[in-house]
N, C-alpha and C positions, 0 to 999 in steps of 0.2 A: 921763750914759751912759758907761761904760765904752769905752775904745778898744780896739784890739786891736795887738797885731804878729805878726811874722812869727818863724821857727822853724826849724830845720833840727835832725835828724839823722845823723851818719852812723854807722849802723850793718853791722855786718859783710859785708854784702853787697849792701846798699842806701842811697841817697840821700832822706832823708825828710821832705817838708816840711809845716809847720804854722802852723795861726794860734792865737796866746793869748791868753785875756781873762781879767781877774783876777789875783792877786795871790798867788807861793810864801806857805803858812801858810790857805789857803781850803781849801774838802774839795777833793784831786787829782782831776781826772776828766778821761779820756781820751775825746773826742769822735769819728765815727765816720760819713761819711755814707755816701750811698748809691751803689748802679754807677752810673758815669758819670758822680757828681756830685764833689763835692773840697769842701775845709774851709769853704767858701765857705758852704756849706748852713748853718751856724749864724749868720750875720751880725747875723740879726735876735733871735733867743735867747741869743744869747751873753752882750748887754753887760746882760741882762736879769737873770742869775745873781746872787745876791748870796752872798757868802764863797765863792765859787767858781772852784777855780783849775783853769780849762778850759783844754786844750792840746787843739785840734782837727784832728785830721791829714788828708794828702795822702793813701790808700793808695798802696802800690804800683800803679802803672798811672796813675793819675790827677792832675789840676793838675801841680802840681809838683816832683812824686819823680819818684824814677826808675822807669823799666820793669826787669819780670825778664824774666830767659831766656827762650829759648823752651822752650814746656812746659804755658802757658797758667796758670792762676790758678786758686785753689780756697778756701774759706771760711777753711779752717785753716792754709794758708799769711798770710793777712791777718791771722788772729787769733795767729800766730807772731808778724807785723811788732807788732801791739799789746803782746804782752808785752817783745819787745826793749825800745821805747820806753819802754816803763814801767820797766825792769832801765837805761835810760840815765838818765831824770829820777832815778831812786835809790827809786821809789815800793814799797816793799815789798807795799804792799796802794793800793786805786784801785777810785773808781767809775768806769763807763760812760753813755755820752749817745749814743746809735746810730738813725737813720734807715734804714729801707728795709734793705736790706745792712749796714747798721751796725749796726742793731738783730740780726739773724740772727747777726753774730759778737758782739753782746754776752750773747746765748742759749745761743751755743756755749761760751762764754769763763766762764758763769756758774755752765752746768751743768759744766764739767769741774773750774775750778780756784776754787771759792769761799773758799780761805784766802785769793788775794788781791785778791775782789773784796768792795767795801765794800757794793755794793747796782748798780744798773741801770735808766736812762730810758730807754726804749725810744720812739720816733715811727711806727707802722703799718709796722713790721717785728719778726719774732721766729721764724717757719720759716722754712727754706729751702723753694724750689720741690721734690718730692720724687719717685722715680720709683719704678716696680714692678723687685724685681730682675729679671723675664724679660727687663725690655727693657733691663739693662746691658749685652749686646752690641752692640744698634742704637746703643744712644747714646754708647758708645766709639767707634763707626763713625765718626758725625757728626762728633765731637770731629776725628778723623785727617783724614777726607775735607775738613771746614773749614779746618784749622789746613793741609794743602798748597794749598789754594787761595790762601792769604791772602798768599802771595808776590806774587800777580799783579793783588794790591787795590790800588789809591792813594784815599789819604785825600782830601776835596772841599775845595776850597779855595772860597774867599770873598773877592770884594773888599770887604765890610765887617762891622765885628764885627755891624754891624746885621742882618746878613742871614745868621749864623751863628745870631744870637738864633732867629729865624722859624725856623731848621732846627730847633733843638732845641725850640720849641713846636710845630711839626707832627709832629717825629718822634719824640717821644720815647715811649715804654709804657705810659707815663701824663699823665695830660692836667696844665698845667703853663701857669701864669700867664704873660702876656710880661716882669713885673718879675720872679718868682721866676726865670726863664729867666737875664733877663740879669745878674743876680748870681752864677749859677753859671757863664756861659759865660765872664766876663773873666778868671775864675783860668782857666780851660779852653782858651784860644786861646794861638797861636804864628803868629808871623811864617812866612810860606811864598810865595815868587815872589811879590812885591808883595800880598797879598791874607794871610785868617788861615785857618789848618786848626785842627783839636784837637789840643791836646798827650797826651790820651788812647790807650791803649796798645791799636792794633788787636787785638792777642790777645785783649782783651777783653770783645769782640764775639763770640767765638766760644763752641760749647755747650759745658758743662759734661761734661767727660769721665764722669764717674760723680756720679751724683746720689744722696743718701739716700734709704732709702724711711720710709714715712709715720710709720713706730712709730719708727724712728730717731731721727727727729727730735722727736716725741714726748719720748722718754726725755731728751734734753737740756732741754727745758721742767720736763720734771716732777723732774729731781735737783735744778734754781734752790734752796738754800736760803738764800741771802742776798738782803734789800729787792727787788722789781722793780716798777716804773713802767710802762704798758704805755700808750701814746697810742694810739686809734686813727680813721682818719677814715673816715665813714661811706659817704663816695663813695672809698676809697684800694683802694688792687691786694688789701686782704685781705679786704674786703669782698665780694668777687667767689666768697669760696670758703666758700661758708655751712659743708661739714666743717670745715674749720678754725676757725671764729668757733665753731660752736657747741664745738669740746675749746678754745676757750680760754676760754669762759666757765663751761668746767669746773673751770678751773687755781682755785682759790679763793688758792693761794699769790701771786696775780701781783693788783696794783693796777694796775682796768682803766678808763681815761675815752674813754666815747665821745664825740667831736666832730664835726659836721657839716664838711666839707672834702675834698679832694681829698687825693692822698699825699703832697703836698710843703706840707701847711696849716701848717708851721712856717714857711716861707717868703711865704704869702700873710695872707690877711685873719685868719687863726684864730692866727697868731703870741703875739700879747698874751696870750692864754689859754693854748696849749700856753706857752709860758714861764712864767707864774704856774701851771700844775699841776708842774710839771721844778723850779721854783724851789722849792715847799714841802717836794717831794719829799727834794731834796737836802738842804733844811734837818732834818728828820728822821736823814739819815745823818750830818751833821757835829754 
């Protein structure tokens, strides 16, 4: 099994951390998890990869890079951090391996700049959440009305990482193993008054200033003309939106495997398989 290490960036405005598995000279691929989760999300598919030289990042906000400004977070600021990254390793062209959120900016990233993306594994993400233009006022609202309140937020602390774990399988948006849990929460905890908090970037909690709407988002699926790999789990957050399942089974362009699983089934029992579909995948691109 492949080991992994550890990563760092520093790019022009941010501190960016990562884990790597494989070897400079394997297909490049820049890996991508989801909100709230950190590099952590590939532990299990990672050493699974064969010729494959995966660099799996922190985003901004998350594990351990650093936080931006205030100003809040937005798909294409993230998919900005992706391309610096790749302008730092020297990667002129690079595939993508994206979860949940990671998948969404490998969507973005695929329909906009396809000179230099090699092809795309997507894990039960590929749209953003999307909104009707009438309601961009309300939801700028939210955005302001949140982002003054979050002065007067304190993070929860924990006297054990154990009990950090329990937080994020009760609380999390999707329902979430107690091992796939505590694989993501050890990168995701900090020391705080004898007990751990998340190292996680409150702002990031907050609603999405301006969301795309439906055709928007659309049109970045349907410009993909380079490889996509599409995971998706039967029980995961996109199963919930039968419009959207039924125009992706319209995309003929995009390789689709349904899996029985939850949203994080790379992380639990369905791992072995999403990694042997991601593995052949990429063996195709290189």
């Amino acid at each position: 099994m492949v080991s992994s290490h550890e990563i760092r960036f520093t790019l022009p405005s941010i501190e960016i951390a990562g884990k790597v598995w494989g070897e400079p000279g394997g297909l490049p691929v820049i890996g991508l998890h989801g909100w709230l989760d950190n590099a952590a999300t590939f532990d299990l598919i990672g050493p699974q990869l064969s010729k494959v030289h995966l660099v799996a990042l922190d985003l901004p906000g998350h594990g351990l890079s650093d936080h931006l400004p205030a100003g809040g977070y937005s798909l294409w600021q993230q998919a900005a951090t992706v391309l610096q990254v790749a302008n730092d390793l020297g990667w002129k062209r690079f595939a993508l391996l994206g979860h949940s959120m990671g998948g969404i900016i490998s969507c973005i990233l695929s329909g906009t700049l396809p000179q230099r993306l090699i092809g795309a594994a997507m894990i039960d993400g590929l749209l953003p959440v999307t909104g009707e233009a009438q309601d961009a006022p309300r939801q700028m609202a939210r955005f302001f009305e949140a982002s003054q309140a979050l002065a007067g937020k304190r993070k929860p602390v924990y006297d054990s990482a154990d009990k950090a774990v329990s937080a994020r399988v009760l609380g999390g948006t999707s329902s979430i193993s107690r091992g796939a849990a505590a694989m993501l929460v050890e990168r995701g905890l900090m020391p705080e008054q004898g007990g751990w908090t998340w190292r996680t970037d409150p702002q990031l909690m907050l609603p999405s200033p301006v969301r795309l709407t439906f055709e928007h988002a659309i049109a970045f699926a349907e410009a993909i003309s380079t490889p996509t790999c599409l995971v998706l789990a039967n029980q995961g957050v996109m199963a919930k939106h039968p419009l959207l399942m039924e125009r992706i089974d319209s995309f003929g362009h995009i390789q689709t495997h349904r899996l029985e699983g939850g949203h994080h089934l790379h992380l639990e029992e369905q791992a072995p398989i999403v990694a042997t579909i991601i593995d052949s995948f990429f063996q195709t691109l290189a």
